[in-house]
SEKE-315115 format. One record per residue (C-alpha): residue number from 1; y, x, z. Coordinates in steps of 0.5 Angstrom, whole numbers, always signed. Layout:
- NUM Y X Z;
...
This chain:
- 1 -16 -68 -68;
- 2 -14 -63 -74;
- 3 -14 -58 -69;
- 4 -21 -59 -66;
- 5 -24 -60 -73;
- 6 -21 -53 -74;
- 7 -25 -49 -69;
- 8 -30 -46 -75;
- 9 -32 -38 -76;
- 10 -26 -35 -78;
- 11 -24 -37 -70;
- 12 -29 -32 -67;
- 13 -25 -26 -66;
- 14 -29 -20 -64;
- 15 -24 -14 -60;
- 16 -26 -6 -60;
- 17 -26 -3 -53;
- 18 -19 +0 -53;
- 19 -15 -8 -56;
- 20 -19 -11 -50;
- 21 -17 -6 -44;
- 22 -10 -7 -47;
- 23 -10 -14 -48;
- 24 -13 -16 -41;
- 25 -11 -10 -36;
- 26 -12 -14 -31;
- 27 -19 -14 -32;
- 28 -20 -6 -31;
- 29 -15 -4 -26;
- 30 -12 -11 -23;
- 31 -4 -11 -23;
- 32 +1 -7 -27;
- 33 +6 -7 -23;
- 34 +12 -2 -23;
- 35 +10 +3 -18;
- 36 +13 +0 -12;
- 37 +7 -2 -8;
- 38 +1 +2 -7;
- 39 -4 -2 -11;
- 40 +0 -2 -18;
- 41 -4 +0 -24;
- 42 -1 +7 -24;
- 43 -4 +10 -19;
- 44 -11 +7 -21;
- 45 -9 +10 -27;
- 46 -9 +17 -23;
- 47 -15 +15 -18;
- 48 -20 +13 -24;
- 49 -19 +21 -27;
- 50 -18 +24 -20;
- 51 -25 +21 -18;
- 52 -28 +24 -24;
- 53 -25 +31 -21;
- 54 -28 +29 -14;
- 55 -35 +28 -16;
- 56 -35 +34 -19;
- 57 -34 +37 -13;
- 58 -40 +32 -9;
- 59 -44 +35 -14;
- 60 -42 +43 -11;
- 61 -38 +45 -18;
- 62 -30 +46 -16;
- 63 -27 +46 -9;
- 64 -20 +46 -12;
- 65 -16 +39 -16;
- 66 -9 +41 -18;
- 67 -5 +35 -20;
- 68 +2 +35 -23;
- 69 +7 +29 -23;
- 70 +14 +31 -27;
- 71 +16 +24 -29;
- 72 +12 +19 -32;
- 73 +8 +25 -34;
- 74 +2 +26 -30;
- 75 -3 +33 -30;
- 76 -10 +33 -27;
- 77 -15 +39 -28;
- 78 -21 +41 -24;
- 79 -26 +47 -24;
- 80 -32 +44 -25;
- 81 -37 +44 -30;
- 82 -33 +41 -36;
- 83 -34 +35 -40;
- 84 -40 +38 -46;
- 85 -36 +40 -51;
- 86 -40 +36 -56;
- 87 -38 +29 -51;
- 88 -31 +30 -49;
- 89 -29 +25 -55;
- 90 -34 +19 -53;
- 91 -34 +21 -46;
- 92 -27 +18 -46;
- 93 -27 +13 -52;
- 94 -33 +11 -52;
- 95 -35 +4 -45;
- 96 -41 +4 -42;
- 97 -41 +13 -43;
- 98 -41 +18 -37;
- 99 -46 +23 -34;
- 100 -48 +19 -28;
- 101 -52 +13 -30;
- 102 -58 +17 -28;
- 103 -56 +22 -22;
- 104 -59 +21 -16;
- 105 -53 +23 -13;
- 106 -48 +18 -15;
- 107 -53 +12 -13;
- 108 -47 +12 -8;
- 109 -41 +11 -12;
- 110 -36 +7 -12;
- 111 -35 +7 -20;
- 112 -41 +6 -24;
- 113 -39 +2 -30;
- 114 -37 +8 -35;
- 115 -30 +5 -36;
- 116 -25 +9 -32;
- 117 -22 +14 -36;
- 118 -23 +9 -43;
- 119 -18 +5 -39;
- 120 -13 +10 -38;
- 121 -13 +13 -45;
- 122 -12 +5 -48;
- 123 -6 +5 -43;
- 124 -3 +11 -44;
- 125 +3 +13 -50;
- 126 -1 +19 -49;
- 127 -7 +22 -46;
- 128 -9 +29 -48;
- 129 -17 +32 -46;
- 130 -19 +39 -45;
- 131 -26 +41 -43;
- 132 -27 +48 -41;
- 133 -34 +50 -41;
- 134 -38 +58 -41;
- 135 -31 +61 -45;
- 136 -31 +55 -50;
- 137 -26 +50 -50;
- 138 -24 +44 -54;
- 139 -18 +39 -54;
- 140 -17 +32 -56;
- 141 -11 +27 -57;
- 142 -11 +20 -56;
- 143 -4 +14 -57;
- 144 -6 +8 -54;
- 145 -14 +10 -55;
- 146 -12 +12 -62;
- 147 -15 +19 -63;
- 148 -9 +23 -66;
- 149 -13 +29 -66;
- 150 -18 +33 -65;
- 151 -19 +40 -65;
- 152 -25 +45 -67;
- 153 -29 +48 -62;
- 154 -25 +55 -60;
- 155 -26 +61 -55;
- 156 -22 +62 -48;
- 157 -21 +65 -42;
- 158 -20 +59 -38;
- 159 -25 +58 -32;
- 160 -30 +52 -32;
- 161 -27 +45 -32;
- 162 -23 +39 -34;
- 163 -15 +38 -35;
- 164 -13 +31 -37;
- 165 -6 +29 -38;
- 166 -4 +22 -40;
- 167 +3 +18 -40;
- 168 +2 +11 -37;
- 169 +5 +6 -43;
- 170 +12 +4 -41;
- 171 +10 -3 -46;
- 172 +5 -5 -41;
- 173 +8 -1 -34;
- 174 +15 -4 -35;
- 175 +20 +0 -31;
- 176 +15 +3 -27;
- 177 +16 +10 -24;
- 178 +11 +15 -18;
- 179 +13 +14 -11;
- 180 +11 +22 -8;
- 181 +9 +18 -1;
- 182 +4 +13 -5;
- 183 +1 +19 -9;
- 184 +1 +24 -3;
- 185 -3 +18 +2;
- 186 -9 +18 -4;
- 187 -9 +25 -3;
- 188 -9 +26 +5;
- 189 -15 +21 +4;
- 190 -18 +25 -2;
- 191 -19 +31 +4;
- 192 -21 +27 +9;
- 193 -26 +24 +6;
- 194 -30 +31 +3;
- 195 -29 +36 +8;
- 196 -27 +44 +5;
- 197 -23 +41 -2;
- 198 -16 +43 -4;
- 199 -13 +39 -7;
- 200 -5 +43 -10;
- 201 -1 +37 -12;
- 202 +7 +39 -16;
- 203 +5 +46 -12;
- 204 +3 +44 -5;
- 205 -3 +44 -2;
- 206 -7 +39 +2;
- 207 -14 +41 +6;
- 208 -18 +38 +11;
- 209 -23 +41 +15;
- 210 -25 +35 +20;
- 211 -25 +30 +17;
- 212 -24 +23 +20;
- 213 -21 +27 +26;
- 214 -16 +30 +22;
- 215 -13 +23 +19;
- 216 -13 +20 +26;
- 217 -9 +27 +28;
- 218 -4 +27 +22;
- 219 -3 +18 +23;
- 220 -2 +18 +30;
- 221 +3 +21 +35;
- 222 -1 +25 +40;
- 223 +3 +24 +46;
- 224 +1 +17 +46;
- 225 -6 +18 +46;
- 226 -10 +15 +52;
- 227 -16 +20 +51;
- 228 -18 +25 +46;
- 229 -21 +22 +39;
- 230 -27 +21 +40;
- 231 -31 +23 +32;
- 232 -38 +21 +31;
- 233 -41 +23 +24;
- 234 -49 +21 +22;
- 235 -52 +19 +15;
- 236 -47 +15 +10;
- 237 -42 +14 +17;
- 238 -37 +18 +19;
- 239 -32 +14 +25;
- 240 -26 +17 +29;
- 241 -23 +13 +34;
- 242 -18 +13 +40;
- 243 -13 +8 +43;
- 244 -5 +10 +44;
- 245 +0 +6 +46;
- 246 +2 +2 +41;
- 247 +1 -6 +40;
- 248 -4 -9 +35;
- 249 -10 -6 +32;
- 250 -10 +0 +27;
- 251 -16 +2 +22;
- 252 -17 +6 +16;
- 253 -23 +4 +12;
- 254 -28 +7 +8;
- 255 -34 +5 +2;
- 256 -36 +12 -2;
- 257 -29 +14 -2;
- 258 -25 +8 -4;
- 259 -20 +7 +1;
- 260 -21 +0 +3;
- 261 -15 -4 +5;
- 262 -17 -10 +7;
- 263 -22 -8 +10;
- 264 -29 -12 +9;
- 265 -35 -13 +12;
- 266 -36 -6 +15;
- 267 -29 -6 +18;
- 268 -32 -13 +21;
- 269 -38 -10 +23;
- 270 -35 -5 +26;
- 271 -30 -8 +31;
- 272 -35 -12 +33;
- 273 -40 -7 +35;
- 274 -35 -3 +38;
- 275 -34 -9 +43;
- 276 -41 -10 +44;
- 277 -42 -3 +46;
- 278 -36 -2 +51;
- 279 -39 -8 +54;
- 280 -46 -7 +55;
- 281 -44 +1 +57;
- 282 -39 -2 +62;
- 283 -44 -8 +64;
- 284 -37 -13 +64;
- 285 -36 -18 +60;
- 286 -28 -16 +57;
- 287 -25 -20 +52;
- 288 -25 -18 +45;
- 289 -18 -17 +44;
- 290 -18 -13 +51;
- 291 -23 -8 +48;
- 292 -19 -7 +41;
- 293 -11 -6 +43;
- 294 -8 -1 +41;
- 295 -14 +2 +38;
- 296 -13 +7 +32;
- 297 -20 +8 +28;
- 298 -22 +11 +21;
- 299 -30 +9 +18;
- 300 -33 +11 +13;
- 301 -40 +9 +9;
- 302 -44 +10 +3;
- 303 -48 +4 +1;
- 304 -51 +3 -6;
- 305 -48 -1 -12;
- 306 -44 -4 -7;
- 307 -40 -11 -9;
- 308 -31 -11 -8;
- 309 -28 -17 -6;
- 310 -22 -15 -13;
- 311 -22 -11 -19;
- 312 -18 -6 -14;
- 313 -24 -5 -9;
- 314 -20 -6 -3;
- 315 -24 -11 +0;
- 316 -32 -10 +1;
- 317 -36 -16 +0;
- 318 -43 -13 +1;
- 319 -48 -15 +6;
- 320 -53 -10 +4;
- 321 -53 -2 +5;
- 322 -57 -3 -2;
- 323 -63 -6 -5;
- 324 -69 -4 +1;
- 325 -63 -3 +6;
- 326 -61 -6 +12;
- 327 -55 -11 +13;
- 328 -49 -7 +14;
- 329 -48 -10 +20;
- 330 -54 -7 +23;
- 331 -52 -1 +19;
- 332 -46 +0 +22;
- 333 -48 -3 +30;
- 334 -55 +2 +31;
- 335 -50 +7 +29;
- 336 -44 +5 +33;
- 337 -49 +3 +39;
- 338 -53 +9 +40;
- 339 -48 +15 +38;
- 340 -41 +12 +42;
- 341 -46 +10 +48;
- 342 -48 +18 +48;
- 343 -41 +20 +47;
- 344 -39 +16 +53;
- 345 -44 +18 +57;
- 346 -43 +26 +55;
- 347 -36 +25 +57;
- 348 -35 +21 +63;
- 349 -27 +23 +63;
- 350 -26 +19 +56;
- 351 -30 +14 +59;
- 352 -26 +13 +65;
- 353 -19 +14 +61;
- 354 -22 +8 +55;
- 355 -23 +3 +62;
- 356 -16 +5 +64;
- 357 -14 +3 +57;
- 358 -17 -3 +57;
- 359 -16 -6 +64;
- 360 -8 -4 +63;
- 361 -9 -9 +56;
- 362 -13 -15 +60;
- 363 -6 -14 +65;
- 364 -1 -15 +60;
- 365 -6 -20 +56;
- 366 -5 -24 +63;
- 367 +2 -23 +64;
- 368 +5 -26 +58;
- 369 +0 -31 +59;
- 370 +4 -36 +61;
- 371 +10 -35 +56;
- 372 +5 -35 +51;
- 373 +3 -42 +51;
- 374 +10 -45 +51;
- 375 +11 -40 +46;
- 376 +5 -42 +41;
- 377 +6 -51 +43;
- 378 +13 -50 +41;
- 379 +11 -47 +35;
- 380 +6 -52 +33;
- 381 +11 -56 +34;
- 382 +15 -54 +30;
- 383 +10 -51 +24;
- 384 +11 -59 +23;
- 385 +18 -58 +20;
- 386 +20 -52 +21;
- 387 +26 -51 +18;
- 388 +27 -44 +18;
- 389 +21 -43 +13;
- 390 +20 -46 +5;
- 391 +13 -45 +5;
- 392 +9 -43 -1;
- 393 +2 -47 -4;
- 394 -1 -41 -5;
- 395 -2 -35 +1;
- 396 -6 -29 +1;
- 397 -12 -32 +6;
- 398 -14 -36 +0;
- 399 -19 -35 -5;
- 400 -14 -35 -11;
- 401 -13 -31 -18;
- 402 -6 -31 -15;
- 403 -5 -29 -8;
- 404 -3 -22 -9;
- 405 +3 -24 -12;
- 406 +4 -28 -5;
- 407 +11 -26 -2;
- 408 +16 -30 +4;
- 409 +23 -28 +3;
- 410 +27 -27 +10;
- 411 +33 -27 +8;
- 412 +40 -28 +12;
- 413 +44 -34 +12;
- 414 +43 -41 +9;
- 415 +47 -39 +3;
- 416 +42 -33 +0;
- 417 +36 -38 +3;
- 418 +39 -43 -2;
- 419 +39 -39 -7;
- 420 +33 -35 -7;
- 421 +30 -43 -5;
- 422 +31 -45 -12;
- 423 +29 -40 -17;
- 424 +23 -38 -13;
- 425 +16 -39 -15;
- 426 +14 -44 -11;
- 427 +6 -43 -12;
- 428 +7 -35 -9;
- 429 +14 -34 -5;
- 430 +16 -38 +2;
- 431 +24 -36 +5;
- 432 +24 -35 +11;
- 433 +31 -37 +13;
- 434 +35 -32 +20;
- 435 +41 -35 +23;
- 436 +45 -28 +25;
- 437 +43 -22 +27;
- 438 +36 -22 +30;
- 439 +35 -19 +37;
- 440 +35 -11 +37;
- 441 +28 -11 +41;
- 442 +28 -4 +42;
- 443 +24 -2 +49;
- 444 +23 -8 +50;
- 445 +16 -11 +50;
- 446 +11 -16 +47;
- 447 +14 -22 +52;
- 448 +20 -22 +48;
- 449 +17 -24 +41;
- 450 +14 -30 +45;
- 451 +21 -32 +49;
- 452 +26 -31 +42;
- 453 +25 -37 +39;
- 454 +27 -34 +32;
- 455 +21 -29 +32;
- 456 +16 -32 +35;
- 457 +17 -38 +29;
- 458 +17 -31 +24;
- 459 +10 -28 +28;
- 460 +6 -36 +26;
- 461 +10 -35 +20;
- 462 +6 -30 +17;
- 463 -1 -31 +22;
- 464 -1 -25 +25;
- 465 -1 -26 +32;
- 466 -8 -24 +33;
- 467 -8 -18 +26;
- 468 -8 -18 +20;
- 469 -13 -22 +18;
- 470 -10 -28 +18;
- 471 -3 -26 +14;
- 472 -1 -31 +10;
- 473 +3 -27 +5;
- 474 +1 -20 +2;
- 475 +9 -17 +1;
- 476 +14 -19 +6;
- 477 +22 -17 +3;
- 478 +27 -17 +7;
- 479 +32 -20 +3;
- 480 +39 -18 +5;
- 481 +46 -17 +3;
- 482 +48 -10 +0;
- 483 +54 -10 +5;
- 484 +54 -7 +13;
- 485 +51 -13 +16;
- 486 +46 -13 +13;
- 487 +44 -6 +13;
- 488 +44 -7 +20;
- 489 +39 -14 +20;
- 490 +36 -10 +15;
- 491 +35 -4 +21;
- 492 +33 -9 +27;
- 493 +28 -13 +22;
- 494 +25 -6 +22;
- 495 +25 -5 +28;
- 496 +21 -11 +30;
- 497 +17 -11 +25;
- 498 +15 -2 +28;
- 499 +16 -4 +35;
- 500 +11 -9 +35;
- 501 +7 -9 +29;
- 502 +7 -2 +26;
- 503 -1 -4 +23;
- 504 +4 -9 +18;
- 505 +7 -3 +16;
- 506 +2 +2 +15;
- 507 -1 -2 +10;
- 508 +4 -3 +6;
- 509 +7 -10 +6;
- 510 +14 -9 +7;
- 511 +18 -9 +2;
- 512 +27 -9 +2;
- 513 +28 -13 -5;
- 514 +33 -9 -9;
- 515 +39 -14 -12;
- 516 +44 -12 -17;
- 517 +51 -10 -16;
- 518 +55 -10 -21;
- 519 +54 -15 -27;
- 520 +57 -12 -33;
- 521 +57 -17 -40;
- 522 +62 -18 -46;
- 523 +61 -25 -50;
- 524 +54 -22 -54;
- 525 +50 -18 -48;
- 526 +50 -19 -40;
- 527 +47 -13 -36;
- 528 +45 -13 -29;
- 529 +45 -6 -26;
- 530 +42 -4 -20;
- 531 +46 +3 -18;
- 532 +54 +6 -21;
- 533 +50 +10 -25;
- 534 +47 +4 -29;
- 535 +54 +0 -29;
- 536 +57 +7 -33;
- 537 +51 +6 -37;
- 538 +53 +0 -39;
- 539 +60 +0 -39;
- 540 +59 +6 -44;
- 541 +54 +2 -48;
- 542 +58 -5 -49;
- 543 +65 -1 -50;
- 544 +71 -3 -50;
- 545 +74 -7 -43;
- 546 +67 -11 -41;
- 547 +68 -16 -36;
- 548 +65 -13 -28;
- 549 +63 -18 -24;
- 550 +62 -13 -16;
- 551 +57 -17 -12;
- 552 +57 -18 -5;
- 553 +52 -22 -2;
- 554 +46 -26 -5;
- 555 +49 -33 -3;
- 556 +54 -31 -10;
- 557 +49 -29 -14;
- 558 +47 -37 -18;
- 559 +40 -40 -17;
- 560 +39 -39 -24;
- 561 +41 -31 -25;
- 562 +37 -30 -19;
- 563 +31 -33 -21;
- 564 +31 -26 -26;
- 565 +30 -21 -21;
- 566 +25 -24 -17;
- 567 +21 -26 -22;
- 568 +16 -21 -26;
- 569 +23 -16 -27;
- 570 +23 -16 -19;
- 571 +24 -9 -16;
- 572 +22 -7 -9;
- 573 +23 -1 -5;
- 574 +17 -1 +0;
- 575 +18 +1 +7;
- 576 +14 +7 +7;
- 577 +13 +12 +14;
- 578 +14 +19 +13;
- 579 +14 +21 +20;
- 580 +8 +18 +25;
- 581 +12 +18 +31;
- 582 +15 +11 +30;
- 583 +18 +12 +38;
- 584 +22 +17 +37;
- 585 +24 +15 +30;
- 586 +27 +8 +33;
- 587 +31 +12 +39;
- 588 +34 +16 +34;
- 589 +37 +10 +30;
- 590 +36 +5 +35;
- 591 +36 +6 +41;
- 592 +43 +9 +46;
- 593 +44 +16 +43;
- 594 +51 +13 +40;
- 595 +54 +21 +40;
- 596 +48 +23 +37;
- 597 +48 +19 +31;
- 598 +55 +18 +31;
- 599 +56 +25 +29;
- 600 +50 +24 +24;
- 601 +53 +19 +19;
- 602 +59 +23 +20;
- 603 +55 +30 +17;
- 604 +53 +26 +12;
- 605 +59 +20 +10;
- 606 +60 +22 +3;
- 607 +66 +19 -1;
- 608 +65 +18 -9;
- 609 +72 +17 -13;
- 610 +71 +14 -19;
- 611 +75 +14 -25;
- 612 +73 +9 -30;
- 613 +74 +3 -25;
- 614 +79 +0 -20;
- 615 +75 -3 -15;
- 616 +78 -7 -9;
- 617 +78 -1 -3;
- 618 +73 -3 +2;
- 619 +74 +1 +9;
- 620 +67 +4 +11;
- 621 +65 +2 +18;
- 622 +60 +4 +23;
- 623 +58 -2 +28;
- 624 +57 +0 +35;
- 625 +55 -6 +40;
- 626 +54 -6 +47;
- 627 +47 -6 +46;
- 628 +46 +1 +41;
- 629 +45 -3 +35;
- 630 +47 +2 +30;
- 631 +50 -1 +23;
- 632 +50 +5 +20;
């Protein structure tokens, strides 16, 4: 009862902006994050000043961005108008201050609230401005959005633009560092969406002339292609779309810039329009599923205020283009109904390779029809006590605060499984357990996710049977050993996951967890360490004969120690594709070119001495078995 009564006055705390940004991060740039997933806060960081750059650019001032990243140090300069030199310090400390409140031409925004580079200056160590405006210049200093200096007005010979650099705070990003591959995927979609810009990052320089079409042309192997890509553009949409030769459906959507990543109800709008045109030109009632097999598609739109689904803005939840507008399911179907069906008339001999494409789908859909079904009762059946899956409360279909956390474990064995099972979170993260070596499905097709038992029980595990829209689960780890055998589990569950779900990949939910491989300790300090060179670091830091401990596999990592990497310390290296062409990626390392890839590794075997520490010697093998499986 004290504690109540002593709700008075003096218990209403009032925050400045830059305490309560740093106070609730969250809040203004969803997760923090280390840098290992594409939505950590770093990289909103970057995207909430680079759009700043890009609107300059909307408006016809600046056709060039240069972006440098050195480190945790990140460069970004425009040749744009420039902040007025009498704002540059509000503009950037001051919420709810900006130039674009009453401009027509940004009615279709996706950042309107005033906040964005506030945000970055709060979360930054250091974050300098520079404003470049008719041969005037002037700079300001901020630390965690304390202005530390700010500078008289002073002549230059600059061309007109901004310059910000900002270091994210490493209090708040613990650990964290830049992907490049993260950074250089933002950027390509900076350029596909605003035909005619340059973007210059760390000296190398991205540009794009068509748009969408050239999207579709760097993420998809040409050679598979079933028709030429088919590029529609109209007011406030831009499609491109094709079919290749892959399994599942692959889109890459948009909303006034912002890459959506979930999707939304524009993306839904459009696969369903999509199906509704094909059948009404074809005047046959296929199924859905056929029509949508293996089609790669980008779509872009610009609404009006529209509404996201998160604070990251990946998932559109707008039903209305804008106040007067129509939905945007209208929206997106008139357009689709009338260009697509223009498009197919205009040019019969795509038409003719899209039924060819479809009816070879409806074949192979019928084909494992039968298997399918056995495969799904079987399933079912086991979904009731799967032994193979310890699953977790939360998962990321549902409408939780949480659910980007959610994560399923596979790892190799009971004893990791175990391990793992016990110091989990049992809210957010499921184990899936494999019993060996999973099959090298390489060349094989989808018939066989349906007859091994083992991966047909993976595929209901995560929901994705049917796409992603039903994934359970936002980061799948595979959890193996730092040994040969599992690097090659490691390598066959890669080689699933590409072969017949490439779209879980490119959207960035696969992940290998990173263990530690030494422990190194005396009686006053214990430290975990990932890599030789952080062992060294630690021998050097406790002194004298400290106690080494070398793991081996994650079944001898107690529940206890384990549950401090996979909790909010957890590092993760995303599986990330360089090469779009995930054919000829999985023959190299998977297929039977055994000569090939042996004289690979032999080129490129590097053997270490170290002089500081005795460890037991291990002989390095390459694992070759009947099937061309590569443990190397």
């Amino acid at each position: 009862m004290a504690e109540i009564n002593a709700y008075s006055e003096d218990s209403i705390k009032s925050l400045d902006w830059k305490e309560h940004i740093r106070l609730r991060p969250g809040m203004y740039i969803g997760k923090l994050g280390d840098g290992s997933a594409y939505d950590d806060g770093i990289y909103v960081l970057l995207k909430e000043i680079v759009d700043n750059s890009i609107d300059e650019f909307v408006m016809g001032a600046g056709r060039t961005i240069d972006i440098n990243i050195s480190e945790h140090k990140v460069s970004v300069r425009d040749y744009g108008r420039g902040i007025p030199l009498g704002k540059v310090v509000d503009c950037v400390s001051k919420i709810n201050t900006g130039g674009k409140y009453d401009s027509r031409a940004f009615q279709k925004s996706v950042g309107l609230n005033g906040v964005g580079s506030k945000a970055v200056n709060a979360l930054s160590s250091i974050f300098i401005v520079q404003s470049y405006r008719d041969n005037r210049t002037k700079i300001a200093e901020f630390s965690q959005g304390e202005i530390v200096r700010d500078e008289e007005e002073k002549e230059t010979t600059q061309r007109n633009g901004t310059s910000i650099t900002f270091h994210p705070d490493d209090s708040i990003f613990r650990h964290y560092r830049f992907i490049p591959e993260f950074i250089e995927n933002m950027i390509w979609n900076y350029v596909f969406l605003n035909a005619g810009l340059t973007i210059i990052f760390n000296g190398k320089k991205y540009f794009s002339e068509r748009g969408l079409h050239d999207l579709l042309v760097k993420n998809t192997e040409a050679e598979t292609l079933r028709y030429p890509i088919i590029h529609l553009k109209g007011d406030d949409i831009e499609v491109a779309l094709t079919h290749a030769q892959q399994y599942g459906e692959e889109y890459y959507s948009f909303v006034n810039g912002q890459h959506t990543t979930q999707g939304g109800t524009h993306q839904a709008a459009f696969r369903e329009a999509v199906v509704k045109t094909i059948r009404e030109f074809f005047k046959k009632e296929f199924e859905a599923a056929d029509v949508r097999a293996s089609i790669v598609a980008a779509v872009s739109v610009r609404i009006q205020e529209p509404v996201f689904e998160s604070q990251t803005k990946t998932k559109l939840g707008s039903l209305n283009v804008g106040p007067d507008g129509p939905t945007v399911r209208v929206f997106v179907n008139d357009f689709i109904k009338k260009s697509l069906d223009d498009y197919l008339h205009k040019y019969p001999q795509v038409a003719e390779a899209l039924l060819k494409r479809i009816m070879q789908s409806e074949r192979e859909r019928k084909d494992i029809a039968g298997i399918k079904k056995l495969a799904n009762d079987r399933a079912k059946k086991a979904s009731l006590h799967n032994r193979k899956l310890r699953d977790c409360k939360i998962h990321f279909e549902d409408n939780h605060e949480r659910k980007q956390d959610t994560t399923l474990f596979i790892t190799e064995g009971d004893s990791a499984s175990g391990s793992i099972t016990q110091s989990r979170d049992v809210m957010t993260q499921g184990v899936f357990s494999l019993k060996g070596k999973p099959l090298n499905c390489f060349g094989l097709t989808k018939k066989v996710v349906y007859e091994n038992e083992e991966f047909n029980l993976l595929q209901h595990a995560l929901n994705i049977e049917d796409g992603l829209d039903g994934l359970r689960y936002n980061n799948i780890v595979i959890a193996t050993d730092a040994d040969v055998d599992g690097m090659h589990i490691r390598l066959l569950l890669m080689t699933f996951f590409l072969q017949f779900f490439p779209d879980l990949v490119k959207a960035r939910h696969v992940f290998i967890l990173q263990t530690p491989l030494f422990r190194v300790r005396n009686k006053k300090e214990t430290i975990y360490c990932y890599s030789d060179d952080e062992r060294l670091k630690a021998i050097t830091k406790l002194g004298v004969k400290p106690e080494i401990t070398r793991f081996k596999g994650l079944g001898e990592i107690s529940p206890s120690e384990f549950g401090l990497f996979i909790g909010k310390d957890i590092r993760l290296d995303p599986v990330i594709l360089k090469d779009s062409n995930i054919q000829a990626l999985l023959q190299y390392f998977m297929g039977k070119n055994t000569p090939d890839r042996q004289q690979h590794i032999v080129r490129n075997l590097r053997v270490e001495k170290d002089d500081n520490l005795i460890l037991t010697e291990e002989k390095i093998t390459v694992a070759e078995d009947d099937e061309g499986d590569s443990a190397a």
